[in-house]
PAZAPA-4460 file (N, C-alpha, C; in steps of 0.05 Angstrom, whole numbers, plus 32768, in hexadecimal, padded with zeros to 4 digits):
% residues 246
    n_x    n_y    n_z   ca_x   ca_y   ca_z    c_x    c_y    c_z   seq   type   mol
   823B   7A57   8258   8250   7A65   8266   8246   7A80   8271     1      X     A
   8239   7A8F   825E   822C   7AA7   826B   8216   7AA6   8282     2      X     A
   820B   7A8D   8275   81F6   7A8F   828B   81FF   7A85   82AD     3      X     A
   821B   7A7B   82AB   8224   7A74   82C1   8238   7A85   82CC     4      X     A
   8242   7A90   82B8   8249   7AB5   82C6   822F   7ABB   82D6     5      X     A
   821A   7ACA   82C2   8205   7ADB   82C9   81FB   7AC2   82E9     6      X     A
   81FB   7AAE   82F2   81F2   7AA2   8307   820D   7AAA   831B     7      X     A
   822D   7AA9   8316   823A   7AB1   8329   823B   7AD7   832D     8      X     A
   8232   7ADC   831E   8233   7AFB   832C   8219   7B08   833B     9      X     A
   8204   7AF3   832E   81EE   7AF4   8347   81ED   7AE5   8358    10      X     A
   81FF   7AD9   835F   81FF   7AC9   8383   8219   7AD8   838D    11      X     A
   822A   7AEA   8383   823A   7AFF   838B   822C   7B16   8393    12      X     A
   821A   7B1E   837C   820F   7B32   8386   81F8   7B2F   839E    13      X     A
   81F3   7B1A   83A7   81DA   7B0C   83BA   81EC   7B0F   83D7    14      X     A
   820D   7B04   83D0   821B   7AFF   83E9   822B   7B1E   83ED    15      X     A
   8223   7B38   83DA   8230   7B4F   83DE   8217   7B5D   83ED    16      X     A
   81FE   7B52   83E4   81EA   7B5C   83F0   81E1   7B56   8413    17      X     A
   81E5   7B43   8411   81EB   7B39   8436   8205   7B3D   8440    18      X     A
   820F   7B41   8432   822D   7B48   8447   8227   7B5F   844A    19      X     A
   8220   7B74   843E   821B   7B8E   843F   8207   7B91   844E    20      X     A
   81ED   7B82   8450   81E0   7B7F   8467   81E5   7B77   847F    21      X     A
   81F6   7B6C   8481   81F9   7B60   849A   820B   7B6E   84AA    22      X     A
   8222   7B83   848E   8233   7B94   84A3   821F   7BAF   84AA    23      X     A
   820A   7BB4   84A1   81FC   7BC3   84A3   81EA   7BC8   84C4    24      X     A
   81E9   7BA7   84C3   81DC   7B9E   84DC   81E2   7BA3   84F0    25      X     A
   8202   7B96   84EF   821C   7B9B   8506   8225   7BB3   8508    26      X     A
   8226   7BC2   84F5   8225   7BE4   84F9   8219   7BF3   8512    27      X     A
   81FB   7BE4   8500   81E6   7BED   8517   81E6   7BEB   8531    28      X     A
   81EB   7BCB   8534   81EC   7BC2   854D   8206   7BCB   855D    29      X     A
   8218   7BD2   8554   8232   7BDA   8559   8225   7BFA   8568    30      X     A
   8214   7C07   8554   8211   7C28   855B   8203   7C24   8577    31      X     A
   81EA   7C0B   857D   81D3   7C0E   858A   81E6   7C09   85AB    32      X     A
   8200   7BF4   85A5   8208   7BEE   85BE   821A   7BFA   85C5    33      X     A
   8222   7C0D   85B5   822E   7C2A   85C3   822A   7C3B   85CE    34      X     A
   8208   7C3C   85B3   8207   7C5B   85CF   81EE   7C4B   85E1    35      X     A
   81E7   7C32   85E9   81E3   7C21   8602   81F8   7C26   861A    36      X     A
   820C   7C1D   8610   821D   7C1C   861F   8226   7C35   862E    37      X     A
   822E   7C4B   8619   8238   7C67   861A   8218   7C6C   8636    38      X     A
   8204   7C67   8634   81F3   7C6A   863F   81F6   7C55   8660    39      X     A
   81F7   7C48   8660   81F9   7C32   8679   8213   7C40   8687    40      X     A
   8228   7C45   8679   8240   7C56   8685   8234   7C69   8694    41      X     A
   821F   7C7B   8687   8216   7C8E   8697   820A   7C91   86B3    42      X     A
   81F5   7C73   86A3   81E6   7C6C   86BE   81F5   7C6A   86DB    43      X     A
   820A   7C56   86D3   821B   7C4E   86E1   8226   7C62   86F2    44      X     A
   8239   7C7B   86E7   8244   7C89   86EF   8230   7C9C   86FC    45      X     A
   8210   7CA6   86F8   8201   7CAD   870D   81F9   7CA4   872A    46      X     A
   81F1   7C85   8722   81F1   7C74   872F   8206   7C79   8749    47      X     A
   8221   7C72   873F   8233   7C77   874A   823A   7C88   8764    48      X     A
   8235   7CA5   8753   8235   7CC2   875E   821D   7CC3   8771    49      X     A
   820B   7CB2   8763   81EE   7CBB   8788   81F3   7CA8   879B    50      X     A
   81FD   7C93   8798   8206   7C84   87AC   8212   7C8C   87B9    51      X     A
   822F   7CA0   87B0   8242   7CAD   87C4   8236   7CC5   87CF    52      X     A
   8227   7CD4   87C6   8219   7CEA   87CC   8208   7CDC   87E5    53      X     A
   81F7   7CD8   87DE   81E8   7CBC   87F8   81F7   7CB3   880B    54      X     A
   8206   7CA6   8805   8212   7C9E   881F   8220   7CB4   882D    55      X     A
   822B   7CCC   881D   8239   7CE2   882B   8225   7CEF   8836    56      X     A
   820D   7CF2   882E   81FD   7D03   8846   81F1   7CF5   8858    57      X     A
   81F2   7CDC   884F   81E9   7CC8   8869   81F6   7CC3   8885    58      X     A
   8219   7CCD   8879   822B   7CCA   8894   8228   7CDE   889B    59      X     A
   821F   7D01   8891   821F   7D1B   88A1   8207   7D11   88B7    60      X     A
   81F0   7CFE   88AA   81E7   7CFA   88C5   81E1   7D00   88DF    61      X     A
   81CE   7D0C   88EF   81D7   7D04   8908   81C5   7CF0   891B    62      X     A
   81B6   7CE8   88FF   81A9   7CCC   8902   81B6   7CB6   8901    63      X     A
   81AD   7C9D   8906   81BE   7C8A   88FF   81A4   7C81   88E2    64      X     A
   81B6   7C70   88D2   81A9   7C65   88B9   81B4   7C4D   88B0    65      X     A
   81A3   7C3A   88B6   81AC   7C23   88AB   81A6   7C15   888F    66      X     A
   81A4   7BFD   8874   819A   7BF8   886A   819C   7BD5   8866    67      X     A
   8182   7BCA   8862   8188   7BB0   8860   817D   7BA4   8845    68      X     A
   8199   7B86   8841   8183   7B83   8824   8172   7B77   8828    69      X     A
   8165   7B6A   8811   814C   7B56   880F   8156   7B3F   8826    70      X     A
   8171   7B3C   8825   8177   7B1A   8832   8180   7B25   884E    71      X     A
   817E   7B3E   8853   8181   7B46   886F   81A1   7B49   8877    72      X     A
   81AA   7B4C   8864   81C3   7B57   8864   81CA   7B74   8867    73      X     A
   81E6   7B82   8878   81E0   7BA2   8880   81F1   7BA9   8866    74      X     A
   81DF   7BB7   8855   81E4   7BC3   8847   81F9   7BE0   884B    75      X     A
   81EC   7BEA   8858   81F9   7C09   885E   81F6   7C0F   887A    76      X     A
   8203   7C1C   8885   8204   7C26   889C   8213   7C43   88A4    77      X     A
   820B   7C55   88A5   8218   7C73   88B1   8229   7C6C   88CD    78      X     A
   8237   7C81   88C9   8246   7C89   88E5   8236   7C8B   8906    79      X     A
   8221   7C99   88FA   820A   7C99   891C   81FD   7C82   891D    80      X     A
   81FE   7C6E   890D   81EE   7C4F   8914   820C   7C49   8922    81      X     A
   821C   7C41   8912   822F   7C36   8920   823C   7C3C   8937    82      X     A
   8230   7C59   8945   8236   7C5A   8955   8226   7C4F   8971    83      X     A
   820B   7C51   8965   81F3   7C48   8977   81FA   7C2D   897C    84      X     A
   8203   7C15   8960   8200   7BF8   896E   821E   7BF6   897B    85      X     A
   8230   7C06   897C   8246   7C07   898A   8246   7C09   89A9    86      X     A
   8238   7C1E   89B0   8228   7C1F   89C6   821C   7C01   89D6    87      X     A
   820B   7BF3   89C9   81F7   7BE6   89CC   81FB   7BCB   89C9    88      X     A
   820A   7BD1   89B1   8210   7BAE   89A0   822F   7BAC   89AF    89      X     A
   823C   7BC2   89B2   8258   7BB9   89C2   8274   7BBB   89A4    90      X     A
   8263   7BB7   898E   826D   7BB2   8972   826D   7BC7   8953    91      X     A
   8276   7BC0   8947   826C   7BD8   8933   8266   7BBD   891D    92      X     A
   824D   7BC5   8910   8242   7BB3   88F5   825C   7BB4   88E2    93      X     A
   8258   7B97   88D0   826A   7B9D   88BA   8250   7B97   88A3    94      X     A
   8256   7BAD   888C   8247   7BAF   8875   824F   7B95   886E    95      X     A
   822F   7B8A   885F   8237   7B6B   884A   822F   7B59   885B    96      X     A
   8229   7B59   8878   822B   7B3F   8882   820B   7B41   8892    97      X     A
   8202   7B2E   8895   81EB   7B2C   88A5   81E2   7B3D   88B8    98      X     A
   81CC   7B4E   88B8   81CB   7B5A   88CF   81C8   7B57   88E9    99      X     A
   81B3   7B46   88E5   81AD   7B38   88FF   81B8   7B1F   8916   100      X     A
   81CC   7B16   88FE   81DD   7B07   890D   81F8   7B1A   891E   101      X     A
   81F8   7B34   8918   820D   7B38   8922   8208   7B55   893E   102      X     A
   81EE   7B45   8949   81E3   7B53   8961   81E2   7B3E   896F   103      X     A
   81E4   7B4A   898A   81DF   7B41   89A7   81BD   7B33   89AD   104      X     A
   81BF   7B2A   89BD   81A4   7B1D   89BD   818F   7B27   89BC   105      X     A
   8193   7B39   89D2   8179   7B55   89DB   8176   7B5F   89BF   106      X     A
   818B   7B69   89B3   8187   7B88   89A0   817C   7B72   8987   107      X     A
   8180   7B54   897E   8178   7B47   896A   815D   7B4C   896A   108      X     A
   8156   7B43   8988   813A   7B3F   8985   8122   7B59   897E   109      X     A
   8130   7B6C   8987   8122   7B7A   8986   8123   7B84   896B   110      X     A
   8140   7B8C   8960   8141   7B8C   893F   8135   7B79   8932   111      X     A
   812B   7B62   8935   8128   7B49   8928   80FE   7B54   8920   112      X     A
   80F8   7B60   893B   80DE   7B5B   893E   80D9   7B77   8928   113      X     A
   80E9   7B8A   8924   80E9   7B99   891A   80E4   7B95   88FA   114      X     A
   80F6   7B8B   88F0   80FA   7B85   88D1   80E4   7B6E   88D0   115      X     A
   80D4   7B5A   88E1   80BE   7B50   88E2   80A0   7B66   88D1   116      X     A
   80A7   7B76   88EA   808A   7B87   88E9   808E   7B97   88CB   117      X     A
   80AB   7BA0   88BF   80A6   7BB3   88AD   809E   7BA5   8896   118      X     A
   80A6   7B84   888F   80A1   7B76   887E   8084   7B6A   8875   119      X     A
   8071   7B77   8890   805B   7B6B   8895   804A   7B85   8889   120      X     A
   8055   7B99   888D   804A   7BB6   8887   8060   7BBB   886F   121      X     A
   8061   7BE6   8875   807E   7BF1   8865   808E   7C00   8879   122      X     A
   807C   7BFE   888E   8098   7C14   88A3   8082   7C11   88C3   123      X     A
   8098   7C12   88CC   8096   7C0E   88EB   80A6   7C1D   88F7   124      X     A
   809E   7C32   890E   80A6   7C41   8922   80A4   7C32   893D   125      X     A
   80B8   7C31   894C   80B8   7C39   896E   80C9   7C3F   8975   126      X     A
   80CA   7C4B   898F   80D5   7C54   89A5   80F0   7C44   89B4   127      X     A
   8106   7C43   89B2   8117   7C2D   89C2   812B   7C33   89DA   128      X     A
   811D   7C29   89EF   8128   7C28   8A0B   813E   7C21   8A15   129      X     A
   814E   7C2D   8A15   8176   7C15   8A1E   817B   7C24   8A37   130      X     A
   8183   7C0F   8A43   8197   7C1C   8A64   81B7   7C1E   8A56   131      X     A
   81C4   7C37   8A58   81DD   7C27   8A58   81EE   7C3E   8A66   132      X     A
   8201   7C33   8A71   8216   7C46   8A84   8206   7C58   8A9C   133      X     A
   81F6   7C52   8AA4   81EA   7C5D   8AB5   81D0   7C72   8AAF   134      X     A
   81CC   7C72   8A97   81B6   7C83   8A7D   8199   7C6E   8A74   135      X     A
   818D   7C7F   8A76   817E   7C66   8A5D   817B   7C83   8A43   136      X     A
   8182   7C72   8A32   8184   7C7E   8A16   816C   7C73   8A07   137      X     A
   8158   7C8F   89F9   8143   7C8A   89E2   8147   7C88   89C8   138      X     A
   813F   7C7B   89B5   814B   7C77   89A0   811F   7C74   8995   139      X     A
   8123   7C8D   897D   810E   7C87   8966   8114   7C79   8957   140      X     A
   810D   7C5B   8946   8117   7C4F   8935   8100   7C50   8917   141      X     A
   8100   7C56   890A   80ED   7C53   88F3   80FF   7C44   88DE   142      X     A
   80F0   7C2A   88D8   80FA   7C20   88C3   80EA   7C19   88A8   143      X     A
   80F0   7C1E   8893   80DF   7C20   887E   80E0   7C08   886F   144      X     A
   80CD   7BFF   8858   80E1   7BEA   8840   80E8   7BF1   882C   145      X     A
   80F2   7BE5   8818   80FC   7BEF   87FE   80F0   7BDE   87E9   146      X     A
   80D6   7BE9   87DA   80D3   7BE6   87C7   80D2   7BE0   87B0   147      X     A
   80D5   7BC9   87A0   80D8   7BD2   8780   80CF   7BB5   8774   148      X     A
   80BD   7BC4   875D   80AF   7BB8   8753   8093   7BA7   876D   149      X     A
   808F   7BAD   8778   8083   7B9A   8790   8085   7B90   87A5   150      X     A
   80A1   7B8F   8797   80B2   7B7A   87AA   80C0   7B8F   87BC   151      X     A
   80C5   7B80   87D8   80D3   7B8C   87F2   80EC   7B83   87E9   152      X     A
   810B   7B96   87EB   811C   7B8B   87DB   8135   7B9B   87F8   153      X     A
   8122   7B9A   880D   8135   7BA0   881F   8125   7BB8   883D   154      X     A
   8139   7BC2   8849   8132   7BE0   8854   813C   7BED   8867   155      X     A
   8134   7C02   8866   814C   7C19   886C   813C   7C26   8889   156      X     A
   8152   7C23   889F   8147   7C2A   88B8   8158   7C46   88C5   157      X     A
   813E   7C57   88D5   814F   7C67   88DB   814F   7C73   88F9   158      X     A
   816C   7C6F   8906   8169   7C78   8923   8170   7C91   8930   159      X     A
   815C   7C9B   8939   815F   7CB6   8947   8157   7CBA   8963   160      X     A
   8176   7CC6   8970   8173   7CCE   8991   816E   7CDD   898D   161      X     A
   8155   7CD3   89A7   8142   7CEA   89BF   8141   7CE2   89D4   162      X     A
   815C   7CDC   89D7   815F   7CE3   89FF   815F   7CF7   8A04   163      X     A
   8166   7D05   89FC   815C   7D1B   8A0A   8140   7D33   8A04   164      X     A
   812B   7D33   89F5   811E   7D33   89F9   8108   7D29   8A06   165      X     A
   810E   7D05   8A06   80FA   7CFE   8A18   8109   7D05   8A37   166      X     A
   811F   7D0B   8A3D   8126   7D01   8A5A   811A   7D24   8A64   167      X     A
   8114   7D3A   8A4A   8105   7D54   8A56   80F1   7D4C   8A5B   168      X     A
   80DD   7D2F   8A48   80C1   7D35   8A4D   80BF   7D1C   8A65   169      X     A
   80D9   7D19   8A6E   80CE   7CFF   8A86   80CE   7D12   8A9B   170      X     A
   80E6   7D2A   8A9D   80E6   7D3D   8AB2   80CE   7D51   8ABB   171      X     A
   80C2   7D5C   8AA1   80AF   7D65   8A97   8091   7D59   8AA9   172      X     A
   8092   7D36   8AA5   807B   7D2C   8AAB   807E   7D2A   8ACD   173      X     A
   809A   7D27   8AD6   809D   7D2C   8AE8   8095   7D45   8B00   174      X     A
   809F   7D60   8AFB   8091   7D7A   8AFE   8076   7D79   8B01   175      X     A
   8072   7D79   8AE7   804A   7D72   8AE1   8043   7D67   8AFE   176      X     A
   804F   7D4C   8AFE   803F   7D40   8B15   8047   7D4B   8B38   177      X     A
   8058   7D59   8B30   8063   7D67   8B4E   8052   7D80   8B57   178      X     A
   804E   7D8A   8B3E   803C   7DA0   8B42   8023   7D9F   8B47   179      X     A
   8018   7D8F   8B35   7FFE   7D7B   8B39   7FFA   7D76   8B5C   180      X     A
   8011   7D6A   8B6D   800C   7D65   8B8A   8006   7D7E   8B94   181      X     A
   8021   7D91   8B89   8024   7D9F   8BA5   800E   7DB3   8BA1   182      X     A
   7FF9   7DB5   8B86   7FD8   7DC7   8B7F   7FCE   7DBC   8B92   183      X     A
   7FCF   7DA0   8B95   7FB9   7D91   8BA5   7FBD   7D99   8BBD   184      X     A
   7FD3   7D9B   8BC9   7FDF   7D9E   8BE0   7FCE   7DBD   8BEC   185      X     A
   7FE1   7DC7   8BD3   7FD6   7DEF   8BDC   7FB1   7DEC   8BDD   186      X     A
   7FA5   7DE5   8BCB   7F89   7DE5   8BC9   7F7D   7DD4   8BDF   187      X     A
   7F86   7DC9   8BFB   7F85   7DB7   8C0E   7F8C   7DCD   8C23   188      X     A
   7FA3   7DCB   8C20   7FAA   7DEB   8C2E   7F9F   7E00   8C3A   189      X     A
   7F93   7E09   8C20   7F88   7E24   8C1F   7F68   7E21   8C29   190      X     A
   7F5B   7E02   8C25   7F40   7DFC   8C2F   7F3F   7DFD   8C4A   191      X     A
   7F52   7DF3   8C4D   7F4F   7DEE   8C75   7F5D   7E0B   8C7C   192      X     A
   7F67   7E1B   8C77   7F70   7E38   8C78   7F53   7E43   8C77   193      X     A
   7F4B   7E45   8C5E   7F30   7E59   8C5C   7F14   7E4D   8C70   194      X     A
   7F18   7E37   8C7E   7F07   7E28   8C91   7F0A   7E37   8CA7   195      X     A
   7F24   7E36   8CB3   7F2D   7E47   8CCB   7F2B   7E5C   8CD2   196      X     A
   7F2D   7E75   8CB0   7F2D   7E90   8CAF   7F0B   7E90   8CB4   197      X     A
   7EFC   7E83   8CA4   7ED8   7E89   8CAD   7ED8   7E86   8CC3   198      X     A
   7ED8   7E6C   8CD6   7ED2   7E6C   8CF2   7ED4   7E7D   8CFB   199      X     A
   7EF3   7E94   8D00   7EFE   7E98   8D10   7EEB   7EB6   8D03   200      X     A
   7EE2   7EBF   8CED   7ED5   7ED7   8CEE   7EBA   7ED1   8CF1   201      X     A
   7EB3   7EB9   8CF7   7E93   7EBB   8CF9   7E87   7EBB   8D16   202      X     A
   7E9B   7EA4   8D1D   7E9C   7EA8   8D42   7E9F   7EC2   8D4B   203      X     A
   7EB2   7ECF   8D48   7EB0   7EF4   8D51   7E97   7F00   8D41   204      X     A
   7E89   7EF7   8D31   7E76   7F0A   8D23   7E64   7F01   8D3F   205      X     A
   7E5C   7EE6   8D3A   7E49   7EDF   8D4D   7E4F   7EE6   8D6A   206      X     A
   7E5E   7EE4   8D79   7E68   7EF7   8D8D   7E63   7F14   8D92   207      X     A
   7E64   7F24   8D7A   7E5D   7F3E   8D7B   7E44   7F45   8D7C   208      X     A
   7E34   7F33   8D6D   7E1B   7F2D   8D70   7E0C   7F2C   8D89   209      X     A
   7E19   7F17   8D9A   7E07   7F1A   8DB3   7E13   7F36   8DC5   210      X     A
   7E2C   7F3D   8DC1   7E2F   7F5A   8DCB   7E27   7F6F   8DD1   211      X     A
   7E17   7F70   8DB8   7E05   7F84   8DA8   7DE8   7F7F   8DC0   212      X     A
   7DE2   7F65   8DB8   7DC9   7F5F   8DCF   7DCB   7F5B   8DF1   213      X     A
   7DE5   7F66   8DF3   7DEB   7F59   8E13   7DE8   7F71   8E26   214      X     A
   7DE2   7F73   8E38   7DD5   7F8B   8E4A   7DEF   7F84   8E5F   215      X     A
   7DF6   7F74   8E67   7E0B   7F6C   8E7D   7E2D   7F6D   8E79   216      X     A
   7E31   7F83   8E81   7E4B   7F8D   8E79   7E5C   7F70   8E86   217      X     A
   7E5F   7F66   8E92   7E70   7F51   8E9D   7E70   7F3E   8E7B   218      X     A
   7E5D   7F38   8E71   7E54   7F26   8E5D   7E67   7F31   8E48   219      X     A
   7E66   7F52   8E43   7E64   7F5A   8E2E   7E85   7F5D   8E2D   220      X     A
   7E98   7F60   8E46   7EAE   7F62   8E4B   7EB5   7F41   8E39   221      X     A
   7EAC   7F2A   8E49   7EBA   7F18   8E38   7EAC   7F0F   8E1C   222      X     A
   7EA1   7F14   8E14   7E99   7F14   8DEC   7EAC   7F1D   8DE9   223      X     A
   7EBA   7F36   8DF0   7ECB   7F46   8DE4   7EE9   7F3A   8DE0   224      X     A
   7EEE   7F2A   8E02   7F04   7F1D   8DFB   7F04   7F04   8DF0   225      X     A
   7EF1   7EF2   8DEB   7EEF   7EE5   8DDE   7EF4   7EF1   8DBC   226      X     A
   7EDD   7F03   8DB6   7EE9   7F0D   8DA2   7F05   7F1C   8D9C   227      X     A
   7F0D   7F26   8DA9   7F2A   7F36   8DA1   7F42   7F15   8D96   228      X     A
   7F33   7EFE   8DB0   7F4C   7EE8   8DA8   7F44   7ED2   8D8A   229      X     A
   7F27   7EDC   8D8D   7F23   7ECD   8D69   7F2F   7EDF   8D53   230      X     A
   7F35   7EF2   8D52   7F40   7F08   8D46   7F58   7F0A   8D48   231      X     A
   7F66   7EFF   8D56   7F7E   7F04   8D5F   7F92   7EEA   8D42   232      X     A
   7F7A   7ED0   8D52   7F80   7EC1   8D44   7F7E   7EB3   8D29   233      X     A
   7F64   7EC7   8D24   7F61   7EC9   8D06   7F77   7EE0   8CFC   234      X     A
   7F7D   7EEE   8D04   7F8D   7F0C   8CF7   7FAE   7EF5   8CF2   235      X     A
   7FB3   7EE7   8D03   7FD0   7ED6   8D07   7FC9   7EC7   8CE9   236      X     A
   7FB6   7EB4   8CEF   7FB9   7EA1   8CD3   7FB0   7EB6   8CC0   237      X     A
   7FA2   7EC8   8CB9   7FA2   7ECD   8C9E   7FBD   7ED8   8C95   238      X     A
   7FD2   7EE7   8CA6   7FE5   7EF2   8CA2   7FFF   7EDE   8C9C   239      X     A
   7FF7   7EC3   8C9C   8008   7EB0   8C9D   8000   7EA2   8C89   240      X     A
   7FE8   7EA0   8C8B   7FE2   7E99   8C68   7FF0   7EB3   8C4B   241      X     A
   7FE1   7EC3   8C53   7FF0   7ED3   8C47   800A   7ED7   8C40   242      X     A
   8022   7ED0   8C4C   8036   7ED0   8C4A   803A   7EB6   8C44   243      X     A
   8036   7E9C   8C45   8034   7E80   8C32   802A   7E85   8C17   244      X     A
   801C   7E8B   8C0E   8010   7E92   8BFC   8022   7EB0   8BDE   245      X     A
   8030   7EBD   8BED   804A   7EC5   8BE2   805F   7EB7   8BDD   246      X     A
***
């Protein structure tokens, strides 16, 4: 009888010893997925907060900014994208849905060739040309990818007008080349001007010349009017050059 006491109070005390372990366990595990949790809340609620922060300085914008996921879906989109494919596309994007399906043919392709090249690389720049309303509008597009772990898990493009910078440096290139003529012009000008002004003083030099050697006043009478009218007519053009030339 004792010895079957002494056997039930040690398989009591064996099953006080694992229960006690085991609430010990669950304690634990109880503490670890709290403050896990108490922690993931956090994440979360950071998470959260830069997302809105993000997207709020994304709409102050005065870029446009788009984002796509891995499956090419528009992730995000600011206020100055949507205004650009409004313009262009005729439409405003809806977040969640395909991007590319929900462009016009022209603007697909050229978006299409786009998210090609960045997937091939990590970012691609150009320049984009549109006629519209009687304008042609420039658009910088740089689109980047998104990262992680290796993997391309999407990417984020960004559009910025410069119509009007380029339409200064088209005016710009314009000028350049106007001025460019009308140098050519003046330096054409001014050659066949400075041609005329020699003659017309070398002929009277040479004229005075034989003057000098002429014994026959009849002779020497016309050198003179010969000369007075090369002079006459050199004194006219240089004075008219002169005043072109102001």
């Amino acid at each position: 009888g004792n010895i079957e006491k002494e056997q039930i109070i040690a398989t009591q005390r064996r099953n006080l010893f694992f229960t006690t372990l085991i609430a010990l366990v669950l304690l634990a595990s109880f503490i670890i997925y709290y403050r896990i949790s108490n922690r993931l809340r956090r994440l979360n609620r950071d998470v959260r907060i830069l997302n809105e922060r993000s997207r709020l300085a994304a709409e102050q914008m005065t870029a446009g900014v788009l984002a796509l996921s891995e499956k090419g879906n528009l992730a995000f989109i600011n206020q100055s994208a949507q205004e650009y494919f409004s313009l262009f596309n005729r439409k405003k994007l809806i977040e969640g849905e395909n991007f590319l399906e929900q462009l016009k043919e022209d603007i697909k392709a050229d978006w299409r060739s786009r998210i090609n090249e960045v997937l091939k690389g990590n970012s691609f720049q150009d320049i984009s040309s549109r006629f519209e309303a009687g304008r042609n509008y420039y658009h910088l597009i740089s689109a980047t990818a998104i990262e992680a772990n290796g993997n391309k898990e999407g990417l984020v493009a960004v559009i910025t007008d410069v119509t009007s910078s380029e339409e200064k440096s088209l005016e710009l290139s314009k000028k350049t080349k106007q001025l460019e003529f009308s140098n050519h012009a003046k330096e054409k000008v001014i050659s066949l001007l400075a041609h005329d002004l020699k003659e017309g003083v070398v002929s009277s030099l040479e004229l005075a010349k034989l003057s000098l050697d002429s014994e026959d006043r009849q002779e020497l009478i016309k050198h003179m009017k010969l000369i007075t009218e090369s002079l006459g007519r050199t004194k006219t053009l240089l004075f008219k050059t002169l005043d072109w030339v102001k």
